[in-house]
HTML snippet that shows the backbone in 3Dmol.js (N, CA, C, O; Angstrom):
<script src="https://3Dmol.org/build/3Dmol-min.js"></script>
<div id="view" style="width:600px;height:400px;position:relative"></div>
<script>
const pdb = `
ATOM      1  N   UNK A   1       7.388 -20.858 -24.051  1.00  0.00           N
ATOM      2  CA  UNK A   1       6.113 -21.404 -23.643  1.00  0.00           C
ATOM      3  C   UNK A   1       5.196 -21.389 -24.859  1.00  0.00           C
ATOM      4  O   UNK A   1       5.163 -20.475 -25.682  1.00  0.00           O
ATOM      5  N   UNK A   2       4.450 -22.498 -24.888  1.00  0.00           N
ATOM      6  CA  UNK A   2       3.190 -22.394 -26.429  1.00  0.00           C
ATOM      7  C   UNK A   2       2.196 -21.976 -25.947  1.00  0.00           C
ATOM      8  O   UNK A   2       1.883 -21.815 -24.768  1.00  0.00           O
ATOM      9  N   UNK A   3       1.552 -21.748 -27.076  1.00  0.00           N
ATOM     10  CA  UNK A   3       0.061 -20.842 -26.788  1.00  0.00           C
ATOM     11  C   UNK A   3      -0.768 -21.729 -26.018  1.00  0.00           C
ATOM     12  O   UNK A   3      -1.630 -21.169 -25.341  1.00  0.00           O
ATOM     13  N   UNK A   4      -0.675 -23.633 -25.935  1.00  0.00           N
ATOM     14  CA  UNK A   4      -1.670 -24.343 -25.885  1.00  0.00           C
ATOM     15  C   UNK A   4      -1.301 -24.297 -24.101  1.00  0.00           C
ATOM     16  O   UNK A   4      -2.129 -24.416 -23.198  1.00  0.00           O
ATOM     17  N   UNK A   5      -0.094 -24.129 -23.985  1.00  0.00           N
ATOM     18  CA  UNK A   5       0.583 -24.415 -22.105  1.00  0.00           C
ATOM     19  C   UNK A   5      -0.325 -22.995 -21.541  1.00  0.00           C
ATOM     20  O   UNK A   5      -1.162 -22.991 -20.638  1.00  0.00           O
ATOM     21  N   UNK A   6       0.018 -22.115 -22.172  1.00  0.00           N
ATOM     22  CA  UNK A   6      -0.358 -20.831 -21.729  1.00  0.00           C
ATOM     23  C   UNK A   6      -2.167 -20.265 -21.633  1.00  0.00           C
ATOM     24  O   UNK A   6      -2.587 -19.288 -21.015  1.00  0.00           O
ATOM     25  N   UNK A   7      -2.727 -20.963 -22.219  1.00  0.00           N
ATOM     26  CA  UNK A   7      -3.909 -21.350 -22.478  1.00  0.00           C
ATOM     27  C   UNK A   7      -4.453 -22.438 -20.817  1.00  0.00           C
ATOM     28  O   UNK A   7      -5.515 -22.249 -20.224  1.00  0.00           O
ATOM     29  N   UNK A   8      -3.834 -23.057 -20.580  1.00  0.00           N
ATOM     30  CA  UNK A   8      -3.751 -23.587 -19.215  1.00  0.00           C
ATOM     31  C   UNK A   8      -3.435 -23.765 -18.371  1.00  0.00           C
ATOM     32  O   UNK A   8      -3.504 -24.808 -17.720  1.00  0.00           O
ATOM     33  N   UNK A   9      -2.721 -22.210 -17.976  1.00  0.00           N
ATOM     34  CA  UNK A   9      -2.168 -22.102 -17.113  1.00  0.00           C
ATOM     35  C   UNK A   9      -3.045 -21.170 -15.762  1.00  0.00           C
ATOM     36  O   UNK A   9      -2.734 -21.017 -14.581  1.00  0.00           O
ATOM     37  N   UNK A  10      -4.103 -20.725 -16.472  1.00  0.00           N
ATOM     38  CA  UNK A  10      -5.148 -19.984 -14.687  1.00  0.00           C
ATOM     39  C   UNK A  10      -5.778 -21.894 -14.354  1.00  0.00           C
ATOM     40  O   UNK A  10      -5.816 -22.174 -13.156  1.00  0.00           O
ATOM     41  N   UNK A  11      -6.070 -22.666 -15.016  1.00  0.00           N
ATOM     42  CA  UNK A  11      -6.591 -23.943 -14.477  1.00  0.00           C
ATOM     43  C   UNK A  11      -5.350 -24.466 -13.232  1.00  0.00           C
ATOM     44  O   UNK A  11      -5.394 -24.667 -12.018  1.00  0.00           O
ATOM     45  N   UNK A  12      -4.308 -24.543 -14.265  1.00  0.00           N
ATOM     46  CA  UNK A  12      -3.448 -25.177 -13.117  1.00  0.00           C
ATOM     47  C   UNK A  12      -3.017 -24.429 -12.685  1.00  0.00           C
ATOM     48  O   UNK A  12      -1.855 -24.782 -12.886  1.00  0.00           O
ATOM     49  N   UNK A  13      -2.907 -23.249 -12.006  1.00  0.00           N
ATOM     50  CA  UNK A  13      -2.024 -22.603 -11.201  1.00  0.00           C
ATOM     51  C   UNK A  13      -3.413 -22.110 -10.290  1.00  0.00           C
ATOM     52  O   UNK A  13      -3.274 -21.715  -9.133  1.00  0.00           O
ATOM     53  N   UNK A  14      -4.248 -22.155 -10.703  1.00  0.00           N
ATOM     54  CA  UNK A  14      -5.234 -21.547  -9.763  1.00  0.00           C
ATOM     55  C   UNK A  14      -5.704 -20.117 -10.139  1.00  0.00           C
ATOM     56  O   UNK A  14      -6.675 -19.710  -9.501  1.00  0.00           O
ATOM     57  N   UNK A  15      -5.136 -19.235 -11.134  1.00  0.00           N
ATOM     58  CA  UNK A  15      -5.294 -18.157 -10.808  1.00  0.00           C
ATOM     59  C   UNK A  15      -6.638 -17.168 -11.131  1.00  0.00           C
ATOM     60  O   UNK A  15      -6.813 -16.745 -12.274  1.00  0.00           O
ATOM     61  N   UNK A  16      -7.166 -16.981 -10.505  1.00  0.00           N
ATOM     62  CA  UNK A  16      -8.453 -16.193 -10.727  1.00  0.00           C
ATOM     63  C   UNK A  16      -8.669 -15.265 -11.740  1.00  0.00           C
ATOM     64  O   UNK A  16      -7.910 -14.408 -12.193  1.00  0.00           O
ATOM     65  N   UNK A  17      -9.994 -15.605 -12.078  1.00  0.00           N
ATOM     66  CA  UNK A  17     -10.555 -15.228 -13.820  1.00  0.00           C
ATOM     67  C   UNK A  17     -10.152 -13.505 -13.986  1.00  0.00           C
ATOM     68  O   UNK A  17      -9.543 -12.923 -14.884  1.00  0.00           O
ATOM     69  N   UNK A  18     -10.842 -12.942 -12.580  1.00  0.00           N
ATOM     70  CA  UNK A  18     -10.120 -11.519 -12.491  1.00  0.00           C
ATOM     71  C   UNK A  18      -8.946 -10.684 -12.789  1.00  0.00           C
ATOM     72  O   UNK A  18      -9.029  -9.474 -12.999  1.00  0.00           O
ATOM     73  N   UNK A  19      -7.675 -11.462 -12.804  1.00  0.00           N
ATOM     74  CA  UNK A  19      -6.370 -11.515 -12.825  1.00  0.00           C
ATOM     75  C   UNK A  19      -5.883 -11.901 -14.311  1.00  0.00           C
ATOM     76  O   UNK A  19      -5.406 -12.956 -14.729  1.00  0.00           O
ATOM     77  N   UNK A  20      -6.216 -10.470 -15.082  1.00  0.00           N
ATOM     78  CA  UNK A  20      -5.373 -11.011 -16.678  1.00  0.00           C
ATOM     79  C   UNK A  20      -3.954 -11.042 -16.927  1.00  0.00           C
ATOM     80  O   UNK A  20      -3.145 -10.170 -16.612  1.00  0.00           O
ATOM     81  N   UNK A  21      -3.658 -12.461 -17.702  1.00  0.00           N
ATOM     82  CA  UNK A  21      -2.604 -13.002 -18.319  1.00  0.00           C
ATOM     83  C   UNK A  21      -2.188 -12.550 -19.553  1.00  0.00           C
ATOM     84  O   UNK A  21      -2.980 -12.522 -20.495  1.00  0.00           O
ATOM     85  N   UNK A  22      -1.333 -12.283 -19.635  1.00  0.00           N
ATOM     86  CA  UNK A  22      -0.651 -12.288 -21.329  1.00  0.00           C
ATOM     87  C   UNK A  22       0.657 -12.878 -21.180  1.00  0.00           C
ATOM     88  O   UNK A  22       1.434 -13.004 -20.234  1.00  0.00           O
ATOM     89  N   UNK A  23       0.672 -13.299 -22.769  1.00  0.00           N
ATOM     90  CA  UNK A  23       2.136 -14.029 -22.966  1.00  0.00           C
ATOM     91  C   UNK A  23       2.911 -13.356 -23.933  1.00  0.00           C
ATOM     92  O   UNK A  23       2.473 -13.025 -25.035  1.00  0.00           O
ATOM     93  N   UNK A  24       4.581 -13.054 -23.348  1.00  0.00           N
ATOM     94  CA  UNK A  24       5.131 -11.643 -24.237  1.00  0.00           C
ATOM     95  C   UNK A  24       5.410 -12.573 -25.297  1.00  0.00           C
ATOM     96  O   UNK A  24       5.329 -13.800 -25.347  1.00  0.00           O
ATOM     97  N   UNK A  25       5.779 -11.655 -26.178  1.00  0.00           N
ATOM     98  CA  UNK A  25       6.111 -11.963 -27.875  1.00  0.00           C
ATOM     99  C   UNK A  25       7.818 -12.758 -28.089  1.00  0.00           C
ATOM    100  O   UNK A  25       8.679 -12.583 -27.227  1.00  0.00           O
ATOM    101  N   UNK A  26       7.895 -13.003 -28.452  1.00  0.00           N
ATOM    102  CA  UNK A  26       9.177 -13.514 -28.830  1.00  0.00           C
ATOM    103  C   UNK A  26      10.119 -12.532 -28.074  1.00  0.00           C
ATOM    104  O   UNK A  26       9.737 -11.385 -27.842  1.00  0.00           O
ATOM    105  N   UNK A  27      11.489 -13.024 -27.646  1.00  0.00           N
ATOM    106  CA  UNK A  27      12.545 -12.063 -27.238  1.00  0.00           C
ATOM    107  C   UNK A  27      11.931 -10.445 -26.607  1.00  0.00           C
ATOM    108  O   UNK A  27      12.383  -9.305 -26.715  1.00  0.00           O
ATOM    109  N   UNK A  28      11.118 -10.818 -26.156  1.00  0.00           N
ATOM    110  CA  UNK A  28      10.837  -9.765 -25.358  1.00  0.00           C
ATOM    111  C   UNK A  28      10.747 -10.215 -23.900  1.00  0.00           C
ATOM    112  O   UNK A  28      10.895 -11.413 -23.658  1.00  0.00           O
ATOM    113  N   UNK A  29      10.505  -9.309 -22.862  1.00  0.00           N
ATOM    114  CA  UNK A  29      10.682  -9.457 -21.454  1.00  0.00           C
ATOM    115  C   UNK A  29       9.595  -9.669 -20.899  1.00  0.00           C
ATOM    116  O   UNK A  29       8.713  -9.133 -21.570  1.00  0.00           O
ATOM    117  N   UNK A  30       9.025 -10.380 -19.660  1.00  0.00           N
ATOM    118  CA  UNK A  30       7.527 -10.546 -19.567  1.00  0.00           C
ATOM    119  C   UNK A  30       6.875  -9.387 -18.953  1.00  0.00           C
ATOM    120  O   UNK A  30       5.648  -9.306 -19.012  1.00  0.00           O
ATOM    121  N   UNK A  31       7.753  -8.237 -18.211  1.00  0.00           N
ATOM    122  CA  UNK A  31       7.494  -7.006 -17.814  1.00  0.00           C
ATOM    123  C   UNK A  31       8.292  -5.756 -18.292  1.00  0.00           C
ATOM    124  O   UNK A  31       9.518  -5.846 -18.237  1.00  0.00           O
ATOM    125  N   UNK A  32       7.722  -4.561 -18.769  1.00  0.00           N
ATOM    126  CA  UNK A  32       8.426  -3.911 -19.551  1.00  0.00           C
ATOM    127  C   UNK A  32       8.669  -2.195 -18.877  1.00  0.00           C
ATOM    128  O   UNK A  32       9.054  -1.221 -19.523  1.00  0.00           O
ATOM    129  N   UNK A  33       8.266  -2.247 -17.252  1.00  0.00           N
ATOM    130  CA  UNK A  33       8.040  -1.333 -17.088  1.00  0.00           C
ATOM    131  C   UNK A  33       7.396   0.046 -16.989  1.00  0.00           C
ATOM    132  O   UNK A  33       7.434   0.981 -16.189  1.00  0.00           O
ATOM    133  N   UNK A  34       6.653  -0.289 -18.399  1.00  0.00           N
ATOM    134  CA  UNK A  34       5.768   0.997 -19.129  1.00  0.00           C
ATOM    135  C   UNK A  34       4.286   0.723 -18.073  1.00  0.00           C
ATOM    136  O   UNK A  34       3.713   1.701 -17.592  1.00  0.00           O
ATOM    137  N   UNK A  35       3.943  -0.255 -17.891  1.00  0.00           N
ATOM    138  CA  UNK A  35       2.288   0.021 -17.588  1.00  0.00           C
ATOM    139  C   UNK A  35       2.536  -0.744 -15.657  1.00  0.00           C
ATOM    140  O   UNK A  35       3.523  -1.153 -15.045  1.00  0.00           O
ATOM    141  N   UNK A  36       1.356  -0.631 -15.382  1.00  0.00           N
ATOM    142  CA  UNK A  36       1.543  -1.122 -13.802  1.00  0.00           C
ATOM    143  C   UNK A  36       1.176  -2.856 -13.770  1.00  0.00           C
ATOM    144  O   UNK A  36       0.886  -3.484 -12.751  1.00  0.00           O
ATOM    145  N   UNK A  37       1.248  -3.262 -14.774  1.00  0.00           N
ATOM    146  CA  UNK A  37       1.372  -4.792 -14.168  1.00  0.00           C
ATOM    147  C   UNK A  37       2.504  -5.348 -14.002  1.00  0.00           C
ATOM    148  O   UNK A  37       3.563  -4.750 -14.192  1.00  0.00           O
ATOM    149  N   UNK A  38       2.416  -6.634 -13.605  1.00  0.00           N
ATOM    150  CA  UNK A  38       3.594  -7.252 -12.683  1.00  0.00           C
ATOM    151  C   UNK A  38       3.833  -8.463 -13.799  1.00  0.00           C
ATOM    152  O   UNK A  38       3.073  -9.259 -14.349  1.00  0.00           O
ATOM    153  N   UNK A  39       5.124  -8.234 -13.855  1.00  0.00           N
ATOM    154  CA  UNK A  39       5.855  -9.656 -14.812  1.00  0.00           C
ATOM    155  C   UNK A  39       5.929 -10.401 -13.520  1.00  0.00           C
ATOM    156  O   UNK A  39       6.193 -10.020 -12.379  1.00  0.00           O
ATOM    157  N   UNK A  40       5.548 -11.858 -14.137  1.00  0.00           N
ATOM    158  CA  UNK A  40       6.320 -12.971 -13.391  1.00  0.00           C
ATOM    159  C   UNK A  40       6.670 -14.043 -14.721  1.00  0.00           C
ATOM    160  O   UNK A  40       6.385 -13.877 -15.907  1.00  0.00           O
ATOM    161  N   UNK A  41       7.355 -15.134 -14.103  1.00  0.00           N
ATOM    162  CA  UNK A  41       7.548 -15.961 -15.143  1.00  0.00           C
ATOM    163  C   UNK A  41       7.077 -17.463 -14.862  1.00  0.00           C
ATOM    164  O   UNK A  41       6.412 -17.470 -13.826  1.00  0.00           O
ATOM    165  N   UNK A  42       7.177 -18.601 -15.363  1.00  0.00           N
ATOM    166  CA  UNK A  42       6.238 -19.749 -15.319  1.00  0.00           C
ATOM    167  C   UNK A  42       6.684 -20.348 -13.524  1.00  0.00           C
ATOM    168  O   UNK A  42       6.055 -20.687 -12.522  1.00  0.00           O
ATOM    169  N   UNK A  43       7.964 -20.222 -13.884  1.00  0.00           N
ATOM    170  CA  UNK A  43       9.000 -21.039 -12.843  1.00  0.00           C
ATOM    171  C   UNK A  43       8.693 -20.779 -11.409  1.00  0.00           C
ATOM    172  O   UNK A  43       8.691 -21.605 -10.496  1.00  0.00           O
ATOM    173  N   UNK A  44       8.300 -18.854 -11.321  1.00  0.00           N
ATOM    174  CA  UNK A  44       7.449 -18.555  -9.960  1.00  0.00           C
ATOM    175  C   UNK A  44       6.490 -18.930  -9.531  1.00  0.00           C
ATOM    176  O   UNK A  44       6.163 -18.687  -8.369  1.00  0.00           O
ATOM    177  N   UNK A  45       5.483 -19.911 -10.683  1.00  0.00           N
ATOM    178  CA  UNK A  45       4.546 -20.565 -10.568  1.00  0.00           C
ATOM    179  C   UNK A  45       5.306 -21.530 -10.021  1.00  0.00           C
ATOM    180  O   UNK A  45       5.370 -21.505  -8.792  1.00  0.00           O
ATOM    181  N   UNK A  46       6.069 -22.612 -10.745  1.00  0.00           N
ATOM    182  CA  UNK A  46       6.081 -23.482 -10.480  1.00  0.00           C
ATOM    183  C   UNK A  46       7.060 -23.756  -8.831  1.00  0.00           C
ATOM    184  O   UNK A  46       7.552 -24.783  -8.364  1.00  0.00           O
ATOM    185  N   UNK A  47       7.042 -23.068  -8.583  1.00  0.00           N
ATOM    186  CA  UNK A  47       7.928 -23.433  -7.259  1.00  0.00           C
ATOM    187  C   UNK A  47       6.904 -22.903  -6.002  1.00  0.00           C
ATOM    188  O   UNK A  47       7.224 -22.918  -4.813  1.00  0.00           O
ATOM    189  N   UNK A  48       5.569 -22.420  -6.553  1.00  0.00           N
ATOM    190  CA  UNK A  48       4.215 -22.201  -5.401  1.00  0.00           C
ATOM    191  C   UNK A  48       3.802 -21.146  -5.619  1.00  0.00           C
ATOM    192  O   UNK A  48       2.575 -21.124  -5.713  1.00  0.00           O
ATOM    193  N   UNK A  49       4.529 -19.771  -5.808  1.00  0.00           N
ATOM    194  CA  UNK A  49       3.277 -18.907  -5.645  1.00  0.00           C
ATOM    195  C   UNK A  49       2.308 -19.122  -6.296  1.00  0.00           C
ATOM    196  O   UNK A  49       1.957 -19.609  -7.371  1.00  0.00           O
ATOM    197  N   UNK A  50       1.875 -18.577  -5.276  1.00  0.00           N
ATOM    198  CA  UNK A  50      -0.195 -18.067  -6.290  1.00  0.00           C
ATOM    199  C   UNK A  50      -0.649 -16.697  -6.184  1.00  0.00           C
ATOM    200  O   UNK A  50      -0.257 -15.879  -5.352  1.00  0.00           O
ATOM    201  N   UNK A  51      -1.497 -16.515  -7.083  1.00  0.00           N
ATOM    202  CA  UNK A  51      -2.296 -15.416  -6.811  1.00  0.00           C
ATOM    203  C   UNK A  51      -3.442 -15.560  -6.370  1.00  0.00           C
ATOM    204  O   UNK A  51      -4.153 -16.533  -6.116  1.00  0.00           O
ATOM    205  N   UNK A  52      -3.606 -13.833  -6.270  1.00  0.00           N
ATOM    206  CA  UNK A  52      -3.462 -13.047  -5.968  1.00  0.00           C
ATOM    207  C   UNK A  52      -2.195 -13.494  -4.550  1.00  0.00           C
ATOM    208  O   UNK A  52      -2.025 -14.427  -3.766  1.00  0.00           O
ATOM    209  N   UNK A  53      -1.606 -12.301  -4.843  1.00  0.00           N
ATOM    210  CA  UNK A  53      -0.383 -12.508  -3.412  1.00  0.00           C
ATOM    211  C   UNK A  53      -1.033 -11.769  -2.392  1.00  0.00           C
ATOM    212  O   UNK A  53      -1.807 -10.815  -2.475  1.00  0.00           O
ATOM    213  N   UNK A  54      -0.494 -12.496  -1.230  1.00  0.00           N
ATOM    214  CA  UNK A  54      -0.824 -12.698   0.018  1.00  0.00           C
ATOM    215  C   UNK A  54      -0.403 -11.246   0.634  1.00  0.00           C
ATOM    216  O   UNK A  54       0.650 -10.860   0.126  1.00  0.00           O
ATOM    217  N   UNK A  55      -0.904 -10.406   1.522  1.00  0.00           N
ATOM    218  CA  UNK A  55      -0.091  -9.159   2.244  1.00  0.00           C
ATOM    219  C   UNK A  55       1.551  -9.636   2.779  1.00  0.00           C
ATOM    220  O   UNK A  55       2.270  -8.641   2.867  1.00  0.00           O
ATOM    221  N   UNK A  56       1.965 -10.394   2.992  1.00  0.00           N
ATOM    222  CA  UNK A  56       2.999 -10.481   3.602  1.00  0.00           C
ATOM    223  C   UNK A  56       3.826 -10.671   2.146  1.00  0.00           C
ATOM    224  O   UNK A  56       4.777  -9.906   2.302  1.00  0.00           O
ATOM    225  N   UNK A  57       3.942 -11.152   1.098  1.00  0.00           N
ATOM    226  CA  UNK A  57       4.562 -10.787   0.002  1.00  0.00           C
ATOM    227  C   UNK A  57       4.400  -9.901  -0.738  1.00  0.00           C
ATOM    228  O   UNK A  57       4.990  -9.982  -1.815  1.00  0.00           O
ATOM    229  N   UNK A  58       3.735  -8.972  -0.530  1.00  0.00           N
ATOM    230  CA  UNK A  58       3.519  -7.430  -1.038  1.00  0.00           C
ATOM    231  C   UNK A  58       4.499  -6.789   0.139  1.00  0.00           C
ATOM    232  O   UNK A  58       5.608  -6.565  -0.344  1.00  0.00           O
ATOM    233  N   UNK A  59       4.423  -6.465   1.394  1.00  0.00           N
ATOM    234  CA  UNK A  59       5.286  -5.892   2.089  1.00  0.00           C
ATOM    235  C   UNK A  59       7.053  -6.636   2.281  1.00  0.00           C
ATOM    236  O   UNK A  59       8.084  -6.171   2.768  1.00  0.00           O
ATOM    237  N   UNK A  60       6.733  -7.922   1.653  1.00  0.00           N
ATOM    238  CA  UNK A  60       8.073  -8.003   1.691  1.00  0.00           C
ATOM    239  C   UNK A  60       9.094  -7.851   0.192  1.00  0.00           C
ATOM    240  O   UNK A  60      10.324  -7.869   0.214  1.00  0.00           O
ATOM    241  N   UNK A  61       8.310  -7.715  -0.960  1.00  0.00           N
ATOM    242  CA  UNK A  61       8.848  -6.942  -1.843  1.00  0.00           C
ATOM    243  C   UNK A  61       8.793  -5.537  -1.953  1.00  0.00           C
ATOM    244  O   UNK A  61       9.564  -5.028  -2.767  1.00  0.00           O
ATOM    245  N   UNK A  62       7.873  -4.637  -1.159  1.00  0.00           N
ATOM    246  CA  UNK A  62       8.525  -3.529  -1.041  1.00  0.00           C
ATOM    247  C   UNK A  62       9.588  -3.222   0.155  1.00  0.00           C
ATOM    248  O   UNK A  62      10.219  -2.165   0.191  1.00  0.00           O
ATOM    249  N   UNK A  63       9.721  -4.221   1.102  1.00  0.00           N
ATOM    250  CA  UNK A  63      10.726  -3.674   2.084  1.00  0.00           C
ATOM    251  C   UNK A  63      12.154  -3.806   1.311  1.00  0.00           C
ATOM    252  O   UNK A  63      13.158  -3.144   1.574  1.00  0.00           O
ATOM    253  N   UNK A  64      12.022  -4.844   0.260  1.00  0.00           N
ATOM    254  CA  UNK A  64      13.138  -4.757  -0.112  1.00  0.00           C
ATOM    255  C   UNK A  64      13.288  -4.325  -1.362  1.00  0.00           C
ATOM    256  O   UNK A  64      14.097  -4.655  -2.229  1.00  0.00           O
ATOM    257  N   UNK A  65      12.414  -3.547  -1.359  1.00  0.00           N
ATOM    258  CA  UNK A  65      12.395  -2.660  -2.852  1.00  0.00           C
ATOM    259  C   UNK A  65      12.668  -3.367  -4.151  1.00  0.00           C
ATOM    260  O   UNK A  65      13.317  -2.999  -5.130  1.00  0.00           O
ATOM    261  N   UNK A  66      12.054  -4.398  -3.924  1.00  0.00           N
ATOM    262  CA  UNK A  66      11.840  -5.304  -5.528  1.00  0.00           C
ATOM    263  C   UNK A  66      10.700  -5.487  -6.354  1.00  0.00           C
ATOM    264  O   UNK A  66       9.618  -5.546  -5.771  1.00  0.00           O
ATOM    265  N   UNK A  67      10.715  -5.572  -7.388  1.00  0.00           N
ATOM    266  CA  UNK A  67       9.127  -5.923  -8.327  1.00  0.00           C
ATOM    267  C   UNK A  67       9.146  -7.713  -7.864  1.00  0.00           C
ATOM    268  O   UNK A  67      10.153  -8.407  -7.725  1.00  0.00           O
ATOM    269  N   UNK A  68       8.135  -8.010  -7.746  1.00  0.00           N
ATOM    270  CA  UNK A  68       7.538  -9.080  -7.775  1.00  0.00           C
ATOM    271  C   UNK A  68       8.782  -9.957  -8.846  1.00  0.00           C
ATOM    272  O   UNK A  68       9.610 -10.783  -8.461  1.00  0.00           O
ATOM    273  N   UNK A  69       8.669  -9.695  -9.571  1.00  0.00           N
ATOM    274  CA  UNK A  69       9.226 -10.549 -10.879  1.00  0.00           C
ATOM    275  C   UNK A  69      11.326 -10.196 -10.746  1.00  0.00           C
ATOM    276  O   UNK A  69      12.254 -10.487 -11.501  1.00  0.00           O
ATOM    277  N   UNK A  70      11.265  -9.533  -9.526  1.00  0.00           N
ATOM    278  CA  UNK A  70      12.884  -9.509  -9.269  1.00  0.00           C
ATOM    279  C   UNK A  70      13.432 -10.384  -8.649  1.00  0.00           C
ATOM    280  O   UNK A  70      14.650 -10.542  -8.738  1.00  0.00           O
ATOM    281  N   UNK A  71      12.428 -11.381  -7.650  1.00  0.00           N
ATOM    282  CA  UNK A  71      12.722 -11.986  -6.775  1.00  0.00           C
ATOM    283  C   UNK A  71      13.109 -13.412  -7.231  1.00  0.00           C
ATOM    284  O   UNK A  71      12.179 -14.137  -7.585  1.00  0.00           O
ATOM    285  N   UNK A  72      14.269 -13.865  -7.264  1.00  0.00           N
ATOM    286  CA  UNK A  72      14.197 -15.151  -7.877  1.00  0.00           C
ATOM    287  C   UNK A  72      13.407 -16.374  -7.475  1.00  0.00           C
ATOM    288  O   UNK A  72      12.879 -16.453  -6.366  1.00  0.00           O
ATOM    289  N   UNK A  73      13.313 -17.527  -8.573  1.00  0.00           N
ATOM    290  CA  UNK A  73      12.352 -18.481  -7.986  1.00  0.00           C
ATOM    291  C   UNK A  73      12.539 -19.261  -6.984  1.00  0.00           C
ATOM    292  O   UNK A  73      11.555 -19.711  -6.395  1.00  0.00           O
ATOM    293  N   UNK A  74      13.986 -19.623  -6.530  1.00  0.00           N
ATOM    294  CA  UNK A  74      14.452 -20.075  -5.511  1.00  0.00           C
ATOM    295  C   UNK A  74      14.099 -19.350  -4.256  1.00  0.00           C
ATOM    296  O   UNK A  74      13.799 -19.961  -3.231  1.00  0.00           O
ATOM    297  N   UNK A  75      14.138 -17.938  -4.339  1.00  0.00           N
ATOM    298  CA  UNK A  75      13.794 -17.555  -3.297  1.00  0.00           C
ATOM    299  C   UNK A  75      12.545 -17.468  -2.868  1.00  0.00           C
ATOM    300  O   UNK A  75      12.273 -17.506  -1.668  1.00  0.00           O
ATOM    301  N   UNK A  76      11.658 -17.342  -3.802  1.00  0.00           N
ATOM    302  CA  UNK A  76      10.063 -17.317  -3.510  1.00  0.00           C
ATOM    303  C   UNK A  76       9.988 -19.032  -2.718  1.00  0.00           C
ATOM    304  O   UNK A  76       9.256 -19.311  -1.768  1.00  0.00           O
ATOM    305  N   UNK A  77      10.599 -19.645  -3.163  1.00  0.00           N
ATOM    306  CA  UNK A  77      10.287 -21.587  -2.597  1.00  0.00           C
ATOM    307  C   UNK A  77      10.473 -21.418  -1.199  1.00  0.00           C
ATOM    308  O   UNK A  77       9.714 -21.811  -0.312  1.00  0.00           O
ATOM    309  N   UNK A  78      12.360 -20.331  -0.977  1.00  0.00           N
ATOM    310  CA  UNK A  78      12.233 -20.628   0.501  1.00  0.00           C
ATOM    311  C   UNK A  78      11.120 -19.752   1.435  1.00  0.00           C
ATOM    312  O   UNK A  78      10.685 -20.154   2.513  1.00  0.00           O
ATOM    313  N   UNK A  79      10.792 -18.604   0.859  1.00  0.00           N
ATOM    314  CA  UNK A  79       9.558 -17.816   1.578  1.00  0.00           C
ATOM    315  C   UNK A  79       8.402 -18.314   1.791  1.00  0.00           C
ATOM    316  O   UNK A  79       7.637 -17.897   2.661  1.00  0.00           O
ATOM    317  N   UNK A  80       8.103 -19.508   0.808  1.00  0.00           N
ATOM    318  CA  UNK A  80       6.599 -19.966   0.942  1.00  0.00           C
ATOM    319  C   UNK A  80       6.907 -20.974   2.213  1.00  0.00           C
ATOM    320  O   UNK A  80       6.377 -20.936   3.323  1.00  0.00           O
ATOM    321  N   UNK A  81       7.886 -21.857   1.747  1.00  0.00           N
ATOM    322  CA  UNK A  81       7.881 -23.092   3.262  1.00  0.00           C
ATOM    323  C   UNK A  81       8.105 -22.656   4.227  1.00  0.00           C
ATOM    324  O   UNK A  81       7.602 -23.187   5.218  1.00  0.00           O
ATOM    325  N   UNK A  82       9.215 -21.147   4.429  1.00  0.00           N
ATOM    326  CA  UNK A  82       8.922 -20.517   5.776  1.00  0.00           C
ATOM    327  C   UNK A  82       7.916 -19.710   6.191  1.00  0.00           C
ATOM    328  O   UNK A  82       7.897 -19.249   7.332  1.00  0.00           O
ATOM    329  N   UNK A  83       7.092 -19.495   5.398  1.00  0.00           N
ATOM    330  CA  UNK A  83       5.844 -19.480   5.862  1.00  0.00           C
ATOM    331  C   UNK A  83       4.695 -20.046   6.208  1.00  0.00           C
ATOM    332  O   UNK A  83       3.713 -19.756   6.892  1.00  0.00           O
ATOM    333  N   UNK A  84       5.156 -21.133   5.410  1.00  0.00           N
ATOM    334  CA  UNK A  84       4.140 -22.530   5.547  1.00  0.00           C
ATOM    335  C   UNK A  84       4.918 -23.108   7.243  1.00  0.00           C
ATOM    336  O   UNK A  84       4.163 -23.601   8.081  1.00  0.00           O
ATOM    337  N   UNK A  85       6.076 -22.995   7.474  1.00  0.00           N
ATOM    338  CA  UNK A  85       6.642 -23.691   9.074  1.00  0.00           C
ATOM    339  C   UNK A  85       6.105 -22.727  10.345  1.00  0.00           C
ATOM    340  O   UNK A  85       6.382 -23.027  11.507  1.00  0.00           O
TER     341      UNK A  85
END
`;
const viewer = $3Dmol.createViewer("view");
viewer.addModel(pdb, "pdb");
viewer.setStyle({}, {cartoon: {color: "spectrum"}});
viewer.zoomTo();
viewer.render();
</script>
């Protein structure tokens, strides 16, 4: 991802000014474990989520004991339209 995409990405994704972004460094991972924020990657954007997440995707990554950023993007697509049905 370039600095200029990443630079516009709270416009288009929606995500609130509150909610800081960073973009990892080369060959590094977008979550590293060490501190309490949540990796995600562009693609979880692009298949719908938004932030801030909703209570029902907070309890359903801990029921199944995953980080946010474990859940693949395919699967976040089918959770949103079955929630959207």
């Amino acid at each position: 991802m370039t600095t200029n995409i990443f630079k516009n990405l709270k416009d288009h994704f929606q995500i609130p000014d509150h909610i800081p972004i960073r973009l990892p460094r080369k060959f590094k991972k977008c979550y590293s474990g060490k501190t309490a924020d949540i990796g995600m990657y562009d693609a979880m954007l692009a298949v719908g989520l938004r932030l801030p997440l909703m209570a029902l995707h907070h309890q359903l990554a801990n029921f199944l004991g995953f980080s946010v950023n474990q859940i693949a993007p395919n699967t976040w697509r089918i959770l949103i339209r079955a929630e959207i049905l």
